[in-house]
C-alpha positions in Angstrom: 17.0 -7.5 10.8 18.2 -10.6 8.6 18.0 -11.2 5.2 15.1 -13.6 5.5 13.3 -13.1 8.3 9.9 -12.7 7.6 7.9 -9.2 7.6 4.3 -9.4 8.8 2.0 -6.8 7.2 -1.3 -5.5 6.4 -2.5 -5.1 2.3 -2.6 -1.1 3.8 0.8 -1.7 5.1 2.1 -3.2 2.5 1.1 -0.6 0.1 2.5 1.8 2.1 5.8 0.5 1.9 5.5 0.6 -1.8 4.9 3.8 -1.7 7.9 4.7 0.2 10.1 2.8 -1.5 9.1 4.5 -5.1 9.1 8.3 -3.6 12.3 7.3 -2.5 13.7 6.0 -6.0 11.9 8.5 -8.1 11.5 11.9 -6.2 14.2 11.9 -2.9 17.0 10.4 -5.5 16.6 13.1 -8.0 16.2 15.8 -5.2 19.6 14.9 -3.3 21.3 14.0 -6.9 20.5 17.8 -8.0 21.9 19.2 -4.3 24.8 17.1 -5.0 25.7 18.8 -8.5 24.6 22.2 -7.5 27.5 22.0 -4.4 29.6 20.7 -6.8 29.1 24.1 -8.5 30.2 25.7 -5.6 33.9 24.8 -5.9 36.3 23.4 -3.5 34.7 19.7 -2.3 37.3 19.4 0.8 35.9 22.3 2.4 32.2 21.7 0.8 29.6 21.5 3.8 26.7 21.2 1.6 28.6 18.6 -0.7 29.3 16.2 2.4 26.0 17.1 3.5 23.9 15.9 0.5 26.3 13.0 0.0 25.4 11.9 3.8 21.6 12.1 2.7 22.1 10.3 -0.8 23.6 7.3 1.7 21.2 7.3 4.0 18.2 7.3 1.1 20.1 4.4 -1.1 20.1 2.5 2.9 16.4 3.4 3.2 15.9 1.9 -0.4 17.6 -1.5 0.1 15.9 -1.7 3.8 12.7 -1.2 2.3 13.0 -3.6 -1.0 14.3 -6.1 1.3 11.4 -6.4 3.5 9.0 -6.1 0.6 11.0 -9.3 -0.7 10.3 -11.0 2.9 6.6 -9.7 3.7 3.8 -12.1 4.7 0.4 -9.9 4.0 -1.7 -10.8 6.6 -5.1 -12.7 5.3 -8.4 -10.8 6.6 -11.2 -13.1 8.8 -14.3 -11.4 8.1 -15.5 -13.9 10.9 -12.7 -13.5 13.6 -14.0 -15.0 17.2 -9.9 -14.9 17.9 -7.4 -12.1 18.2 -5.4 -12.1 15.6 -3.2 -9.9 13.2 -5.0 -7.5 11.4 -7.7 -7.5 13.9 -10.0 -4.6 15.4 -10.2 -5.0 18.9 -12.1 -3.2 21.3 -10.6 -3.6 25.1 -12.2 -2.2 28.2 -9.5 -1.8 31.2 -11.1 -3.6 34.4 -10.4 -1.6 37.3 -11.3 2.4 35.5 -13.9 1.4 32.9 -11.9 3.3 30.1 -12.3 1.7 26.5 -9.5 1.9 23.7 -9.7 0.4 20.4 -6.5 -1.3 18.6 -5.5 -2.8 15.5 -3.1 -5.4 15.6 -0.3 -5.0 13.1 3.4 -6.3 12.7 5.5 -4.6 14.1 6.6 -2.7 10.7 3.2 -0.9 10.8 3.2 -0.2 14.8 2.2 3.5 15.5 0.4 4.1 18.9 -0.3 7.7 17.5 -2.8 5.5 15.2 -4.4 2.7 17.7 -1.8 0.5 15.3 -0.1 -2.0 17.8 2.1 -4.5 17.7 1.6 -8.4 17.8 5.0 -7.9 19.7 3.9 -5.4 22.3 2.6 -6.3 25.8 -1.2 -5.5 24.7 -0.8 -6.8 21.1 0.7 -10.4 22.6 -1.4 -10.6 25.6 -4.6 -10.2 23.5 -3.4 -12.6 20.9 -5.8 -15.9 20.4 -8.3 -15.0 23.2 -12.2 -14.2 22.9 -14.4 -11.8 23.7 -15.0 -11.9 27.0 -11.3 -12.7 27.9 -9.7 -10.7 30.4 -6.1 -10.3 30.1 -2.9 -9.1 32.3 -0.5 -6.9 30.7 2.6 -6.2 32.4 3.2 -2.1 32.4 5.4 -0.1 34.0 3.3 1.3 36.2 2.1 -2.6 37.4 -0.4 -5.2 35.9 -3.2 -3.8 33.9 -6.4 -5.9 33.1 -8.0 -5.4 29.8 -11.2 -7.3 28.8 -11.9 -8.1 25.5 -14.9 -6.5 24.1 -15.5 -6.8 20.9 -12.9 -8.4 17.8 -13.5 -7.1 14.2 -11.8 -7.4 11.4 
């Protein structure tokens, strides 16, 4: 990711993050700082696994940090449409697929917040994209693996 490319998000999303990034400075930091002085206890650091390991984790935690703070510094929150008649970010939408009748319901989120296990798409994914800008009623082609699926647009909330 570059320095300044900008991070779309949600005011959930966002606050997420923040969380994240301050369990990481406060709680993980002090958690790998005390396995690093207690393996120090241990003697002999060329031949320390629990030394190198903890030294591995306090890397990839001071990576996480800067990752994180950086795209806090670049994140667009996404403004809420209590009116939306379009698709857009931070939208509710309720798709019905054409040909078996089945209904799902997704948010659309950047793609920082993405997590299918949630109904959280992105505006990046096939769905999220396709669905982007049209109306209830719309019926959309998605390109899957499996073929073209056709969703119709439902209902949009926000």
């Amino acid at each position: 990711m570059s320095d300044t490319q900008e991070v779309l998000l949600t005011a959930e999303g966002f606050k997420k993050l923040e969380e994240k990034l301050e369990n990481l400075k406060t709680v993980r930091r002090k958690e790998v700082a005390a396995r690093i002085k207690q393996a120090i206890d241990f003697g002999d650091l060329s031949e320390n696994s629990e030394y190198d390991d903890a030294k591995n984790e306090q890397a990839f935690i001071e990576g996480s940090i800067v990752e994180l703070e950086n795209k806090l510094a670049h994140a667009k929150i996404i403004e809420e449409d209590t009116g939306a008649k379009k698709v857009g970010m931070g939208c509710t939408v309720v798709l019905e697929d054409v040909e078996y009748g089945e209904t799902m319901v997704y948010s659309i989120v950047g793609s920082m917040e993405a997590d299918p296990m949630e109904n959280k798409i992105s505006n990046e994914s096939p769905v999220g994209s396709a669905i982007l800008g049209k109306t209830v009623g719309s019926v959309v082609n998605v390109q899957a693996p499996a073929g073209t699926i056709q969703y119709k647009i439902i209902d949009i909330k926000k």
